[in-house]
VOGU-3710 file (C-alpha; in Angstrom, 3 decimals, decimal comma):
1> xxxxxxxxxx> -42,341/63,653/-42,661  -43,807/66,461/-40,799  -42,918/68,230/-37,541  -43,454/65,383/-34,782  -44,207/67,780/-31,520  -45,749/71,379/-31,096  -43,304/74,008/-30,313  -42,884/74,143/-26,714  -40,785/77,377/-27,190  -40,321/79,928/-29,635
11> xxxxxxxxxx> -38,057/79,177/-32,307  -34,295/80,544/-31,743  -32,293/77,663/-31,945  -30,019/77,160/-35,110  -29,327/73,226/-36,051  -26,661/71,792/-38,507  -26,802/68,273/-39,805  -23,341/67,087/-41,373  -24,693/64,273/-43,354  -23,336/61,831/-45,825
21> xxxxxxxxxx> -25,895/62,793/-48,361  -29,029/64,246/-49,094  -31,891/62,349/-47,083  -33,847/62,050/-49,614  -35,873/59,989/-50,979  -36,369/58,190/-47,501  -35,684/54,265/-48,831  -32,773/54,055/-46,228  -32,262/53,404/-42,770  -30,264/56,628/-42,359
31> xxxxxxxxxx> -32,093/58,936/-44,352  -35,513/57,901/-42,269  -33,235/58,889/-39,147  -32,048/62,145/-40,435  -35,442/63,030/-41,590  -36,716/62,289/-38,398  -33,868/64,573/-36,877  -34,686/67,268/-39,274  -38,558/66,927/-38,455  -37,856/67,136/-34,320
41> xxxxxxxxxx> -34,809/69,653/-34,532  -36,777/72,218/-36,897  -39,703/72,782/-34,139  -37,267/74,383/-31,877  -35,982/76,932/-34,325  -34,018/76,944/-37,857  -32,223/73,396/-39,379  -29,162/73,161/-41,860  -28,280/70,476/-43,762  -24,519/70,189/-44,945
51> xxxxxxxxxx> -24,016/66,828/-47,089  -20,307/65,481/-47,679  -21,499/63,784/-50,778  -23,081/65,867/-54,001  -25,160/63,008/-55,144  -28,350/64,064/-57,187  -31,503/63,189/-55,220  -35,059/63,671/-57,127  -36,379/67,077/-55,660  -37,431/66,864/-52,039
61> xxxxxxxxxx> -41,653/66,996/-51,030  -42,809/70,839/-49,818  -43,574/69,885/-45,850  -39,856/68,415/-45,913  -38,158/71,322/-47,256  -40,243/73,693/-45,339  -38,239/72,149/-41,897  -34,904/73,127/-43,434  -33,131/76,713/-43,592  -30,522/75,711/-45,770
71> xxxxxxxxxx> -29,946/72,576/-47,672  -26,759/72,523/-49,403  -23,177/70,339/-49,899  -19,619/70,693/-49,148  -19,015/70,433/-53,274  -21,566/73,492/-53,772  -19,220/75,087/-51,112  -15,673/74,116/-52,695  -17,581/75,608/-56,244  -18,318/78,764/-54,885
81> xxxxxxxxxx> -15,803/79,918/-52,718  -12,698/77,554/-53,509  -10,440/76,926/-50,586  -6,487/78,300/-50,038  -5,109/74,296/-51,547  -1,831/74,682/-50,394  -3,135/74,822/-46,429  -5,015/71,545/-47,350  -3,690/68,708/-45,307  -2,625/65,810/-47,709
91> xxxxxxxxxx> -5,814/63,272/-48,642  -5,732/60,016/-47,579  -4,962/57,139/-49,802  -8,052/55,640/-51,080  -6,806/51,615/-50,576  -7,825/52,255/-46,426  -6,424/49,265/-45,266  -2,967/51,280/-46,398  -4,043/53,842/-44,541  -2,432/54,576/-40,698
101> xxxxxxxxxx> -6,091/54,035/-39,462  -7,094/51,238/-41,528  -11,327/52,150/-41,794  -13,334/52,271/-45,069  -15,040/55,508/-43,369  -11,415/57,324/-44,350  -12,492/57,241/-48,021  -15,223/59,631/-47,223  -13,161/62,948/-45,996  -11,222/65,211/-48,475
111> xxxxxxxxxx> -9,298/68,007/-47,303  -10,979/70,104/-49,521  -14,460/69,576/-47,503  -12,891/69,588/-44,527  -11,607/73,429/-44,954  -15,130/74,254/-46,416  -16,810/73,152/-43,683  -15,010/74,577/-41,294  -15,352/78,222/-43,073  -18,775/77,375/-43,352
121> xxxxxxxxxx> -19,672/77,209/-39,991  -17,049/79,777/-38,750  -19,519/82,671/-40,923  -22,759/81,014/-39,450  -24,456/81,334/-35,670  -24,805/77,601/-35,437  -26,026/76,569/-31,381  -25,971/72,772/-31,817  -24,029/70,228/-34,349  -25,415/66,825/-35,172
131> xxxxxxxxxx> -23,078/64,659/-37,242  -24,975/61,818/-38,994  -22,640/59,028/-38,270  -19,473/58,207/-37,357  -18,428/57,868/-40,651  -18,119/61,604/-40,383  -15,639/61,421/-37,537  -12,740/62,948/-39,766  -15,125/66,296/-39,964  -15,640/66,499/-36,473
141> xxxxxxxxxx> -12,246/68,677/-35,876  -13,445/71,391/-38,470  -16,253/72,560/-35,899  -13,983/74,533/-33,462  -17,255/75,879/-31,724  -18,004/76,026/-28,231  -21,563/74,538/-28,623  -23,013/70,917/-28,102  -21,720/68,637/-30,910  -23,305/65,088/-30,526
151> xxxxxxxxxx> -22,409/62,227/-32,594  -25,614/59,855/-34,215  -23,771/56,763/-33,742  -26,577/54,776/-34,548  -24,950/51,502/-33,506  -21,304/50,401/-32,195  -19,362/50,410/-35,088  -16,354/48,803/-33,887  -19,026/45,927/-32,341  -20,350/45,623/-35,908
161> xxxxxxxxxx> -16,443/45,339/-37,509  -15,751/42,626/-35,380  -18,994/40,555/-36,382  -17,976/41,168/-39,667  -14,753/39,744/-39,473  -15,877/37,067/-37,614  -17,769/36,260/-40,432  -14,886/36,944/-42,810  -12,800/34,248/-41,234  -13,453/31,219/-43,663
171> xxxxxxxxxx> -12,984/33,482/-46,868  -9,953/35,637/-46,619  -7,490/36,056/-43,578  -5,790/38,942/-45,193  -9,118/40,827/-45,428  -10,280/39,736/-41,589  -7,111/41,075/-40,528  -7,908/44,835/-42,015  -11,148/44,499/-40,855  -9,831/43,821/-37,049
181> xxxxxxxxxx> -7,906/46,432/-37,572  -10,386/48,984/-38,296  -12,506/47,584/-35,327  -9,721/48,542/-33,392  -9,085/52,046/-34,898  -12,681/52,892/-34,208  -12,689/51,622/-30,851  -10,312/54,319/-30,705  -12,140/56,977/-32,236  -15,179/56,655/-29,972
191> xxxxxxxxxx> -13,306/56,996/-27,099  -11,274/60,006/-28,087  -13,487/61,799/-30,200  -14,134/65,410/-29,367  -17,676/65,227/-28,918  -19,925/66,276/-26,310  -21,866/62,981/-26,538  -23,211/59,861/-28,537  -26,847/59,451/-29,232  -27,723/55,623/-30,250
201> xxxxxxxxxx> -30,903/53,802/-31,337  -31,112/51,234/-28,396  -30,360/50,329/-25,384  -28,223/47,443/-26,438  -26,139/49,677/-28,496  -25,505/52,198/-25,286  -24,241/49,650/-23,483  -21,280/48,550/-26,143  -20,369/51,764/-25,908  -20,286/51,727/-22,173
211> xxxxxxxxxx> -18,118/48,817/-22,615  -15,353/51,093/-24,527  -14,890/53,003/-21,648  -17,451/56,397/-22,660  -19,344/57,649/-19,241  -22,975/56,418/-19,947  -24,023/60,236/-19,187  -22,312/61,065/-22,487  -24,918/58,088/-24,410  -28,274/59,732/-24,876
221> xxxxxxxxxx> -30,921/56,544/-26,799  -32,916/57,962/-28,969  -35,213/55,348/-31,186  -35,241/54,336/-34,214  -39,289/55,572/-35,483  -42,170/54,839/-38,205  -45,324/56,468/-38,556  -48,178/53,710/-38,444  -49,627/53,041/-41,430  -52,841/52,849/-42,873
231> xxxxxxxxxx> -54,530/48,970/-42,747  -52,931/47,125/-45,820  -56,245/46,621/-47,246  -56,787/50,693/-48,334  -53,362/51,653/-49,535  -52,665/48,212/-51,570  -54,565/49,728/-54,319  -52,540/52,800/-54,464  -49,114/51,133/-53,812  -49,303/48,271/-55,581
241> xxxxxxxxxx> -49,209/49,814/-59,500  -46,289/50,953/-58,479  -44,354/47,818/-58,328  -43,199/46,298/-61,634  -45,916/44,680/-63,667  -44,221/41,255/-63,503  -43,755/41,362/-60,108  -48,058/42,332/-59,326  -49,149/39,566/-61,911  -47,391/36,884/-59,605
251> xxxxxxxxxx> -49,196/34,533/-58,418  -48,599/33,003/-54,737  -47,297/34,654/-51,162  -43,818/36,645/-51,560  -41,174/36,303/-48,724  -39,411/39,631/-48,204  -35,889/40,573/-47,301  -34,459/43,889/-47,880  -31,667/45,821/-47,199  -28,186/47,583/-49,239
261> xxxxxxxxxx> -27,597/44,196/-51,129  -23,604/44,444/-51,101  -23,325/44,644/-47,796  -21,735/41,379/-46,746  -24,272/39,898/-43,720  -27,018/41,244/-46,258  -25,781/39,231/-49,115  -25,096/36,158/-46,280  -28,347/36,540/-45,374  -30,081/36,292/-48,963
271> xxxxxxxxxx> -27,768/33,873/-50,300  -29,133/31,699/-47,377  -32,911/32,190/-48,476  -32,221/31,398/-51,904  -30,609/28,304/-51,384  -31,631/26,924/-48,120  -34,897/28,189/-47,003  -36,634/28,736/-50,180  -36,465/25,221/-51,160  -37,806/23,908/-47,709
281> xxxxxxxxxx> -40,971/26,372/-47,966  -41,719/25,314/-51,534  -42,112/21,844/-50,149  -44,883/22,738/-48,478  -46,264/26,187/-50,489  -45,104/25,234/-54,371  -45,847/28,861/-55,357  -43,703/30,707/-52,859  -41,670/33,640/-53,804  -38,683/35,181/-52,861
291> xxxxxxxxxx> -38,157/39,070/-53,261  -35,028/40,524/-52,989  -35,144/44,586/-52,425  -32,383/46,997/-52,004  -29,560/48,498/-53,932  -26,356/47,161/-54,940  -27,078/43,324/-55,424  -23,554/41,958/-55,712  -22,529/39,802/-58,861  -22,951/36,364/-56,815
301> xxxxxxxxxx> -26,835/37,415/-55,487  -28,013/37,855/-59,287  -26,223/34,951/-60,659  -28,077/33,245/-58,029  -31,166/34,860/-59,056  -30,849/34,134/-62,652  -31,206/29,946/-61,748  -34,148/30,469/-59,817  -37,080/32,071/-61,306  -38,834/32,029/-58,331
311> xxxxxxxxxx> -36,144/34,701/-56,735  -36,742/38,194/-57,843  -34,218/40,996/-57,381  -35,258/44,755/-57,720  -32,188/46,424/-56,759  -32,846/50,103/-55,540  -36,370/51,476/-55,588  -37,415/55,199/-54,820  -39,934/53,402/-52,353  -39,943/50,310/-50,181
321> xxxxxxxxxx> -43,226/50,766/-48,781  -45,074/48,782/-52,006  -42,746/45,819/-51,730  -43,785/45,756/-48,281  -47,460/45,704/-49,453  -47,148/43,499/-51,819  -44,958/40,645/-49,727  -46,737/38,352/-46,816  -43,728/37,408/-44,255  -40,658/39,945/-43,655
331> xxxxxxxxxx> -37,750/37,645/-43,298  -34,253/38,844/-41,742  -32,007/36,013/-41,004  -28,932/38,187/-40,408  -26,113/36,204/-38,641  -23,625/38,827/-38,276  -22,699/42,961/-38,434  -26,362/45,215/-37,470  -28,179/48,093/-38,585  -30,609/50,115/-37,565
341> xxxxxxxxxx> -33,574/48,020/-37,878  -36,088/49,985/-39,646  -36,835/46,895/-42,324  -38,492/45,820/-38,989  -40,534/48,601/-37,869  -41,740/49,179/-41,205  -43,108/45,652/-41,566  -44,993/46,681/-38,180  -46,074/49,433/-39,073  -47,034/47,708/-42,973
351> xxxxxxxxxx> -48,605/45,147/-41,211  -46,656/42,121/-42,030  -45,612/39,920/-39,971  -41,986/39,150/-39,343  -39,363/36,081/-38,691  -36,140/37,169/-37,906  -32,867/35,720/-36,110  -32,090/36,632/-32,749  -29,009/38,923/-34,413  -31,875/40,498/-36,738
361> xxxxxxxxxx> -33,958/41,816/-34,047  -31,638/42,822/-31,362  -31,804/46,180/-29,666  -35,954/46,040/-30,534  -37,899/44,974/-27,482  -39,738/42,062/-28,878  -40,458/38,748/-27,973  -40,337/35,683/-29,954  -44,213/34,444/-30,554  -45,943/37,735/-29,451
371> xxxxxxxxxx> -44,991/40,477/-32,222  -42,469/37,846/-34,580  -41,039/34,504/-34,535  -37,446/34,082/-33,846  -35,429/31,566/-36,380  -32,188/30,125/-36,142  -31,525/27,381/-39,167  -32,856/26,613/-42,450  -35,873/24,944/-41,332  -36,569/27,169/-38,193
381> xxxxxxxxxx> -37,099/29,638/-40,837  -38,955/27,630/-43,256  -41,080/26,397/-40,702  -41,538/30,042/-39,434  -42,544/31,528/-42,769  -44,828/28,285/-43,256  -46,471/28,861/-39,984  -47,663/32,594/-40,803  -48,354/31,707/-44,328  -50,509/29,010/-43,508
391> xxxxxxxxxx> -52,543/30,519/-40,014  -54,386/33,677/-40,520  -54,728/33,729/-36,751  -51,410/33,468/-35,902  -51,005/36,090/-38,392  -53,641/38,544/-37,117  -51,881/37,878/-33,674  -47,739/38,995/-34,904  -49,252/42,012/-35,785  -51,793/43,425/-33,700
401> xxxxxxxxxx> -48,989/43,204/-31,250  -46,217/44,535/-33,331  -48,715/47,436/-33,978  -49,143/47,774/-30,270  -45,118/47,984/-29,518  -44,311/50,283/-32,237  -47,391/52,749/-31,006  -45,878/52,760/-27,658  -42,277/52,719/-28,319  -41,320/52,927/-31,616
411> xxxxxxxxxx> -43,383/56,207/-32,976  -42,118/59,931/-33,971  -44,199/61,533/-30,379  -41,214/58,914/-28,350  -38,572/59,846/-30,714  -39,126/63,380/-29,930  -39,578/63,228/-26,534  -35,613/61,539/-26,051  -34,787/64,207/-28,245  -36,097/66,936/-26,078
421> xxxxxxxxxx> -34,698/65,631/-22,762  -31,034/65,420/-24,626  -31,515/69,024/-25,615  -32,555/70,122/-22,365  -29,455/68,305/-20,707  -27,448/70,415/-22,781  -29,073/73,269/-22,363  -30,347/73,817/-25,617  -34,423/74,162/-24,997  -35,561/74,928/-21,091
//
């Protein structure tokens, strides 16, 4: 991803990044937002990247790495200058719902990065502090800096906890009652965090966390981006060989949903193309296909796979961008929990054209029949995905205007233009 806007300043300005991992290779919603971050942030001076996690990553491109000072982990850290133990504050128990605070985000922070960070950044000039989500909350209290520390919230997590256990209700009361819990506990946490503000991918999502009581001058919006692609017709030739063979000698249009496959409205959401709406469509389209991308598919999702040999089930690929090629509708019939919608603005920007639930779409200023169709039930959807199979003109129509809102809303020149007006309110840039 290269730098979005032209330096309106000379560089001086020193960035961290806390991040859960390395963003890299971009086939995630919150790598493509930290990459993004990194591509805006280094233009106004030098960018560090701390990762919690030492997960290996396949080496990063050259204009990527040539927007970041330092890239580096907590582990490499702990390795090379080992931390006094005993001072260590005792780890958390690993079974969270044990746990005084009762969220999965607690099995992220150690002790041991917690003291490594914080004598990593006491030995650095840092200016500004972006956490990646707040999943990182924990780390938050091994700053102690007097510079702007802003939480990327992405969504309302405690908004999203609730849906989920909602949707838990019918399966395990036990389980929904941990999961209220942690809604509550991060209720909590957003309101008392020590951080000089929240930045959030939509509108929608700033006013949830209006609703916990945070002053909206403290929620900066700052979108969710893709860079427009070329027309499908001049990079399927290039992308394509890169899917498996058996998946390119198919014959017949694919349906698409992707996302982390063990995440529970994900798998809801699959589950309910397998067995309700790809039946309807083959009714009318015999050689439909379903394709299933996304790491993580969960024991139930590829038994369910393995009875239909019309469902196909990649689990995680270094690149989403070919199964976007190669598939003709973008389906995302979430009922429950969120994200940060970038399966959508990368079928805009793929030029595909999209049905999707009013939960699926929300926080993305679109409108049901001009850039996608909005689908409720089984045969809403079916009859959605049979619509846009079967009308090139309706087609053609979805995504010239999905084209049109992501050039004007939804590209890296916006993205970096809310960026730039929440440094300047903290007096980062002039």
């Amino acid at each position: 991803m290269p730098a979005m806007i032209n330096r309106a300043t000379p560089p001086s300005m020193t960035s961290l990044i806390v991040a859960r991992e390395f963003p890299w290779p971009d086939n995630g919603g919150g790598r493509m937002r930290n990459l993004r971050n990194i591509a805006i942030l280094s233009t106004y001076g030098k960018v560090i990247v701390l990762v919690v996690h030492d997960s290996w990553r396949p080496p990063p491109p050259r204009h990527l790495i040539r927007n970041i000072h330092s890239w580096l982990s907590l582990d490499q850290l702990i390795l090379e200058d080992p931390p006094p133990y005993a001072s260590c504050p005792a780890p958390l128990k690993l079974e969270w719902w044990n746990n005084y605070l009762g969220h999965p985000f607690d099995a992220i922070w150690s002790p041991f990065r917690h003291v490594a960070l914080s004598r990593y950044i006491a030995r650095q000039k840092i200016n500004f502090i972006l956490f990646e989500d707040i999943c990182l909350w924990r780390y938050v209290s091994a700053t102690k800096l007097q510079v702007p520390i802003l939480m990327d919230c992405h969504n309302s997590q405690s908004h999203l906890d609730r849906e989920l256990a909602r949707a838990l209700s019918s399966r395990s009361s036990a389980f929904q009652e941990r999961v209220l819990r942690a809604a509550n506990n991060m209720e909590t946490v957003h309101r008392e965090l020590p951080v000089s503000g929240f930045l959030v991918c939509s509108g929608l999502d700033q006013d949830r966390l209006q609703e916990l009581g945070i002053e909206k001058s403290r929620i900066d919006v700052v979108h969710n981006v893709v860079k427009p692609l070329s027309p499908r017709s001049s990079v399927d030739a290039k992308r394509r060989p890169m899917v498996s063979e058996l998946l390119s000698a198919c014959r017949g249009p694919f349906i698409l949903f992707a996302g982390v496959m063990n995440y529970a409205p994900n798998v809801s959401s699959a589950l309910f193309l397998i067995q309700h709406v790809l039946p309807l469509v083959k009714q009318c389209i015999p050689d439909a296909r379903l394709l299933i991308v996304g790491k993580w598919p969960t024991p139930e999702l590829l038994e369910a796979s393995l009875t239909n040999p019309h469902v196909f089930i990649t689990g995680e690929v270094l690149d989403t961008l070919p199964y976007y090629d190669l598939a003709d509708v973008l389906c995302v019939p979430l009922q429950s929990g969120g994200g940060t919608r970038f399966k959508i603005l990368e079928a805009f920007a793929a030029d595909l054209p999209v049905v999707s639930s009013a939960k699926g779409c929300e926080g993305l200023t679109v409108k049901n029949g001009r850039e996608l169709l909005i689908a409720e039930t089984a045969h809403e959807n079916a009859d959605a995905i049979v619509r846009i199979l079967s009308n090139k003109e309706l087609k053609r129509s979805l995504c010239s205007s999905a084209k049109i809102l992501l050039g004007s809303s939804y590209t890296p020149a916006v993205a970096a233009k809310q960026m730039r007006s929440v440094l300047r309110k903290y007096g980062l840039i002039a």
